[in-house]
C-alpha positions as CSV (number, residue, x, y, z in Angstrom):
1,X,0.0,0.0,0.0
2,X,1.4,3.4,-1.2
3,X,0.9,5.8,1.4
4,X,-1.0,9.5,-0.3
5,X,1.2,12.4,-0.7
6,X,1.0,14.9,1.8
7,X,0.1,18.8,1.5
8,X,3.7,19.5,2.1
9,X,5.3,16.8,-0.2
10,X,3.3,18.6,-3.2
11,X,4.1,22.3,-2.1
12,X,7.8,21.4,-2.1
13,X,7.1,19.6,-5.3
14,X,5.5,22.8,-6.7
15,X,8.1,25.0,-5.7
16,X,10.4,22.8,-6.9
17,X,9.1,23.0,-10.3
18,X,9.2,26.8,-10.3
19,X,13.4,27.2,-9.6
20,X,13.9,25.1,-12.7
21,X,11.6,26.8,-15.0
22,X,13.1,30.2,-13.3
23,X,16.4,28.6,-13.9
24,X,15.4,27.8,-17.3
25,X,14.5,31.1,-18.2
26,X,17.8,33.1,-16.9
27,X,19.9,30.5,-19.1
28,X,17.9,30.9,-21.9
29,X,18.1,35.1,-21.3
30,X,22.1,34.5,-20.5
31,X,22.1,32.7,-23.8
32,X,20.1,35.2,-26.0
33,X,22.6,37.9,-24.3
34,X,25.4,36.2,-25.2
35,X,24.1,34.8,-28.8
36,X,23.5,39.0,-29.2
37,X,26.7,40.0,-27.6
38,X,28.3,37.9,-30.2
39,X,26.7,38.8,-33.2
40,X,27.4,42.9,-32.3
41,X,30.8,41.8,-31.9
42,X,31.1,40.1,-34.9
43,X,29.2,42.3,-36.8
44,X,31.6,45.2,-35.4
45,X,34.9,42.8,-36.5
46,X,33.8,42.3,-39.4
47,X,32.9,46.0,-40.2
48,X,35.9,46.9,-39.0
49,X,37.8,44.9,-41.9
50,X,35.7,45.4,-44.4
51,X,36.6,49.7,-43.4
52,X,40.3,48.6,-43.2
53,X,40.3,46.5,-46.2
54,X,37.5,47.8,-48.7
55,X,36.7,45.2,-51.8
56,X,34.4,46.2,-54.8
57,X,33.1,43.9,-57.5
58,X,32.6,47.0,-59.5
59,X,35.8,46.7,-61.1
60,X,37.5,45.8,-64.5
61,X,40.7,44.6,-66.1
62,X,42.5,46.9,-68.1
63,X,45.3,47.6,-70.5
64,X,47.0,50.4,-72.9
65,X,45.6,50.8,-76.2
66,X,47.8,52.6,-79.3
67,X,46.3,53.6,-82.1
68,X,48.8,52.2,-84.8
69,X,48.8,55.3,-87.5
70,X,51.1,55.5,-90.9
71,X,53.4,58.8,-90.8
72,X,53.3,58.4,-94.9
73,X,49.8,58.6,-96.8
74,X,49.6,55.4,-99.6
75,X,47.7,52.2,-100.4
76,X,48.8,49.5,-98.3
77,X,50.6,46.7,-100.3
78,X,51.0,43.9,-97.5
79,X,48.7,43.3,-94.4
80,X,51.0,41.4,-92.1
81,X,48.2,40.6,-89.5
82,X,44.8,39.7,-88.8
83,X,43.0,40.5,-86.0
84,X,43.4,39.4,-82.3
85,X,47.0,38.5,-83.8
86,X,49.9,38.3,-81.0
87,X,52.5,40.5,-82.3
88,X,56.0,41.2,-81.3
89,X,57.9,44.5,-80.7
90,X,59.4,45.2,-84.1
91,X,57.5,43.1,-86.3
92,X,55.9,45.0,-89.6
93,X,52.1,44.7,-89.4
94,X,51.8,46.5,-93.1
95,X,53.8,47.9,-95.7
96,X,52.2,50.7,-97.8
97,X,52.9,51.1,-101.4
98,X,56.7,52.6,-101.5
99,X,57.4,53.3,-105.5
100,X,55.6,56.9,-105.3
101,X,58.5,57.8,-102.1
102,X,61.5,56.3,-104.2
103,X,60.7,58.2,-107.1
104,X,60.5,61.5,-104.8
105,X,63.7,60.2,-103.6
106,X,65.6,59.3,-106.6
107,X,65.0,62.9,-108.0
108,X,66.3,64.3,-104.4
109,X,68.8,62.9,-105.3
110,X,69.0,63.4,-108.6
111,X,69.3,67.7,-107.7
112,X,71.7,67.2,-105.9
113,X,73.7,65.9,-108.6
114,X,73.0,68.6,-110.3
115,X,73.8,71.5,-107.5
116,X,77.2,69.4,-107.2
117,X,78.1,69.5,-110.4
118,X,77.3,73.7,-110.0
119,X,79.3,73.9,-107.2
120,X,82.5,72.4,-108.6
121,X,82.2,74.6,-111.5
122,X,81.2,78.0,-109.3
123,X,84.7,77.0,-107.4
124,X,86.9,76.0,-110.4
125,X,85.5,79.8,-111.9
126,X,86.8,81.0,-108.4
127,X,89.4,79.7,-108.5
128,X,90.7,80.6,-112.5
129,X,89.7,84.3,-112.0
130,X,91.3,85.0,-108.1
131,X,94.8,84.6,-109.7
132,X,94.3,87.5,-112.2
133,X,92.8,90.1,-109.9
134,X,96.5,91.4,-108.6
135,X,97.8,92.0,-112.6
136,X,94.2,94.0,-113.7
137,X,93.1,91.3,-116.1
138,X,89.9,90.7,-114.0
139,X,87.8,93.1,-111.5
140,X,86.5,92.6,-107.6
141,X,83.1,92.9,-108.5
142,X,83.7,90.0,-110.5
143,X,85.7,87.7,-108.5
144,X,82.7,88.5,-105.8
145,X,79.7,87.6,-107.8
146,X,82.0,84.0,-108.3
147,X,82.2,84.1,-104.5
148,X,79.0,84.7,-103.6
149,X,77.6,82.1,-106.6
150,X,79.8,79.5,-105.0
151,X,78.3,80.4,-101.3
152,X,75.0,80.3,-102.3
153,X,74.8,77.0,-104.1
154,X,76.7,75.4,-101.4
155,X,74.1,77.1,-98.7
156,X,71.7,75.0,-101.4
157,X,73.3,72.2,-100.8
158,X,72.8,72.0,-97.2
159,X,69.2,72.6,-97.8
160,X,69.2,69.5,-101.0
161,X,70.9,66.9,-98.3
162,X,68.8,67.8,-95.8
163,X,65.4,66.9,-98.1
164,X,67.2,63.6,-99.1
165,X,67.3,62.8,-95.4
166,X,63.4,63.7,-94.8
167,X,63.0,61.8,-98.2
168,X,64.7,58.7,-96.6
169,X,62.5,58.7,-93.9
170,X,59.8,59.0,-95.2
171,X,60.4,56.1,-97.7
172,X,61.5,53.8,-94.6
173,X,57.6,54.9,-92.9
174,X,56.7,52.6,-95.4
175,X,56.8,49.7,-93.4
176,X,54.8,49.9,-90.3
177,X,56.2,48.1,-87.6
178,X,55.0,47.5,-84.2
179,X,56.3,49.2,-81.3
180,X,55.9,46.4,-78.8
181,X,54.6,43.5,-77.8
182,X,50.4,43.3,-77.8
183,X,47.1,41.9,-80.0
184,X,45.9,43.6,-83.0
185,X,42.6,44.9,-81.9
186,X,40.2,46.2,-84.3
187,X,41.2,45.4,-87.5
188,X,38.5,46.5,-90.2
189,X,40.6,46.5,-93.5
190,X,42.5,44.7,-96.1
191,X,45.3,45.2,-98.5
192,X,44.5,47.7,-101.3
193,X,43.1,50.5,-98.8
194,X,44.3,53.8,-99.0
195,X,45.8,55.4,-95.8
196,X,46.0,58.8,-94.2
197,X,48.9,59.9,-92.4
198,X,48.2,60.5,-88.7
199,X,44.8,58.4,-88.9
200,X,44.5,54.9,-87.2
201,X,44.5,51.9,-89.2
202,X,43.3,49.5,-86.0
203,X,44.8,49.6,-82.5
204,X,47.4,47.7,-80.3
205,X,46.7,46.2,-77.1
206,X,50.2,46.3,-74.7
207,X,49.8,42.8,-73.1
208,X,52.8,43.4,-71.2
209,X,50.9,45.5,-68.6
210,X,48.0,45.4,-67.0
211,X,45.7,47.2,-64.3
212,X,42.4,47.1,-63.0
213,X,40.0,50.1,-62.3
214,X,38.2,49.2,-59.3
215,X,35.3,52.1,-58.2
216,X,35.3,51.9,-54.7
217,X,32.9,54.5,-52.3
218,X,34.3,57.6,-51.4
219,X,33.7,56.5,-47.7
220,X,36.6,54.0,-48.6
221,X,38.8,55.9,-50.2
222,X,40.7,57.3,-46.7
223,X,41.8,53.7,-47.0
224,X,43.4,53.8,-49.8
225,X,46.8,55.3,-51.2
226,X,48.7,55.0,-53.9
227,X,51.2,51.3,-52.8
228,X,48.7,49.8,-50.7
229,X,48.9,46.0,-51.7
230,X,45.8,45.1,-53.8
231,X,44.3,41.5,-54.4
232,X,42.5,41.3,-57.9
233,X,40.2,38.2,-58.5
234,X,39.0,37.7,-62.4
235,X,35.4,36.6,-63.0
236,X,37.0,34.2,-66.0
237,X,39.0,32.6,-62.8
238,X,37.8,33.2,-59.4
239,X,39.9,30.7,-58.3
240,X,43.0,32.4,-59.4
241,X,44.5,34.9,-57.2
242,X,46.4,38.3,-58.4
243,X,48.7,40.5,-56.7
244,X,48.6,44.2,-56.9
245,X,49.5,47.5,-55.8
246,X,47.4,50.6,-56.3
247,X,49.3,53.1,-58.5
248,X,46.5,56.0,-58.2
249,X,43.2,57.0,-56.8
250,X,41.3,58.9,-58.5
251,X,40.7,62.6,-57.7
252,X,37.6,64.1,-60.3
253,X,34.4,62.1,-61.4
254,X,32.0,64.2,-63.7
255,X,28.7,64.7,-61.7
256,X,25.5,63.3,-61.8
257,X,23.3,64.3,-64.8
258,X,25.9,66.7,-65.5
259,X,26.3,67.4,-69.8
260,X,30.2,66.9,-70.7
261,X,30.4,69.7,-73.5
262,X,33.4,69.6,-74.5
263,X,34.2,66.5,-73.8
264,X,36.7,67.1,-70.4
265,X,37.9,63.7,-70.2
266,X,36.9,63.3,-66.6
267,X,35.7,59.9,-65.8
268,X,32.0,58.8,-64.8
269,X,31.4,56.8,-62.3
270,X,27.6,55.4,-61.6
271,X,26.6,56.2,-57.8
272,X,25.6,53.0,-55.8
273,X,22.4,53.3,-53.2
274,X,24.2,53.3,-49.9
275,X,22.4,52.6,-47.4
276,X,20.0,55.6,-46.9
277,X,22.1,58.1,-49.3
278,X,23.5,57.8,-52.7
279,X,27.1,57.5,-52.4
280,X,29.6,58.7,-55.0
281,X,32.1,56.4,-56.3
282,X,35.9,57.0,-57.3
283,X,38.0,55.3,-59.7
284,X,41.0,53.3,-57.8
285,X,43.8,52.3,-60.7
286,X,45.8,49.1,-60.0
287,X,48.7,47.3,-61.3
288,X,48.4,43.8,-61.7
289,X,52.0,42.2,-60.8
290,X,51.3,38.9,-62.2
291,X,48.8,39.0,-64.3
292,X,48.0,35.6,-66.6
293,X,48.4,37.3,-70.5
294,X,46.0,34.0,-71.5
295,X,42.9,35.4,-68.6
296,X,43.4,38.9,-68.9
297,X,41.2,40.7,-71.6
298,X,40.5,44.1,-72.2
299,X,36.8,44.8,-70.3
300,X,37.0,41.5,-68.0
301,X,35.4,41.9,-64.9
302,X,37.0,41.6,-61.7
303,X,37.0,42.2,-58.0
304,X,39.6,43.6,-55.9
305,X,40.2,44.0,-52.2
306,X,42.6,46.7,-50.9
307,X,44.8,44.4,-48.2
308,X,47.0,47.0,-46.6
309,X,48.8,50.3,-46.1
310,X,51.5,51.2,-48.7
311,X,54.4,48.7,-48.9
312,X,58.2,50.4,-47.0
């Protein structure tokens, strides 16, 4: 026979009950504090290093482009290349049609041949009629305009060498050759076209050197200066990792809705919503110190993350 719980056995059973559940209830606040605590003080940590070490996705791969222009006007006779071609420094990407400069340069040469043979006689007239001035048999005014005649052709002269020279030169612009290493970009013609001095036939990519331009918010741009170490990431190959250094932030963006007439050349950069405001966005340039010439393209996007002060 089970004897009945007392009156007292159940009130200490009650009370009991109520510690635990009080219990309960400050672990579970202790808990919450702490689980809140933490996430502050990650949040903070993280905020912190994301201020210290800003990153942007808005960013892109760059590279120097030269427009590759004759310095002689003609119809191109060979077309070395094609486009997207690898070239080498030195290499001739097109030859334009030489025969029209040799002929310039054949009769060049050709006058002064002629003021030559001028000279030598000027100075052997000199020289026949200089004798008889003392004896009578000839006069000054004579002997001066033989002078002068030689002086002047051979003042001629100077100027007949020195268009042989610029004819030279010009004959050796016929062969276009490339002044370093890159990819022929742009490439719209054939042989047969005519050419204009001074005007582009296509354009050069230098694949020796590349940069990103990474548009980080001007809240981030205290920490940056021109050394800090820079990690670029390619969106071809996020796996692949590329060390930088910034060479230059940015110091003029054209404003919002503002009309760029005449063109300044200042950059524009898209404003990002930021938080409650619109923030402003500045153009960070970095050099890429080991970049992969078979990822990088001209226009590839990228991210980059600023990882520390200038390098000492």
């Amino acid at each position: 026979m089970h004897q009945a719980a007392t009156p007292s056995n159940k009130d200490s059973v009650a009370t009991s009950a109520k510690i635990d559940i009080e219990q309960h209830k400050f672990v579970r606040k202790i808990v919450s504090l702490i689980v809140v605590v933490g996430a502050v003080v990650i949040t903070l940590y993280v905020w912190g290093i994301i201020e210290r070490h800003p990153r942007t996705d808005d960013a892109t791969a760059r590279a120097n482009v030269v427009g590759i222009a004759p310095r002689v006007t003609g119809q191109i006779l060979k077309l070395n290349v094609q486009d997207n071609q690898a070239v080498k420094e030195g290499d001739v990407l097109f030859e334009i049609d030489p025969e029209d400069y040799r002929l310039i340069l054949e009769k060049a040469k050709a006058d002064l041949a002629t003021l030559d043979r001028q000279i030598a006689q000027a100075h052997s007239t000199l020289q026949r009629l200089e004798p008889l001035l003392p004896n009578g048999f000839t006069t000054a005014d004579t002997v001066d305009k033989a002078r002068t005649a030689e002086t002047t052709l051979r003042a001629q002269r100077e100027g007949a060498v020195a268009t042989i020279n610029l004819e030279e030169l010009h004959l050796s612009y016929c062969k276009v050759f490339a002044p370093f290493s890159g990819r022929v970009i742009n490439l719209n013609i054939s042989a047969g076209a005519h050419v204009t001095a001074g005007v582009p036939v296509f354009s050069l990519l230098d694949t020796s050197k590349w940069y990103v331009i990474a548009n980080f918010r001007e809240a981030e741009i205290r920490h940056i200066a021109p050394g800090s170490e820079a990690i670029v990431y390619l969106s071809s190959a996020p796996n692949q990792r590329f060390r930088g250094k910034v060479q230059g932030v940015g110091w003029a963006v054209k404003p919002e809705g503002e009309v760029d007439l005449p063109p300044s050349g200042v950059p524009y950069v898209k404003r990002e919503l930021n938080w409650v405001r619109v923030a402003q966005r500045f153009p960070v340039r970095i050099e890429v110190e080991n970049p992969d010439i078979d990822l990088f393209r001209m226009g590839a996007s990228a991210v980059a993350i600023i990882k520390g002060p200038p390098r000492k």
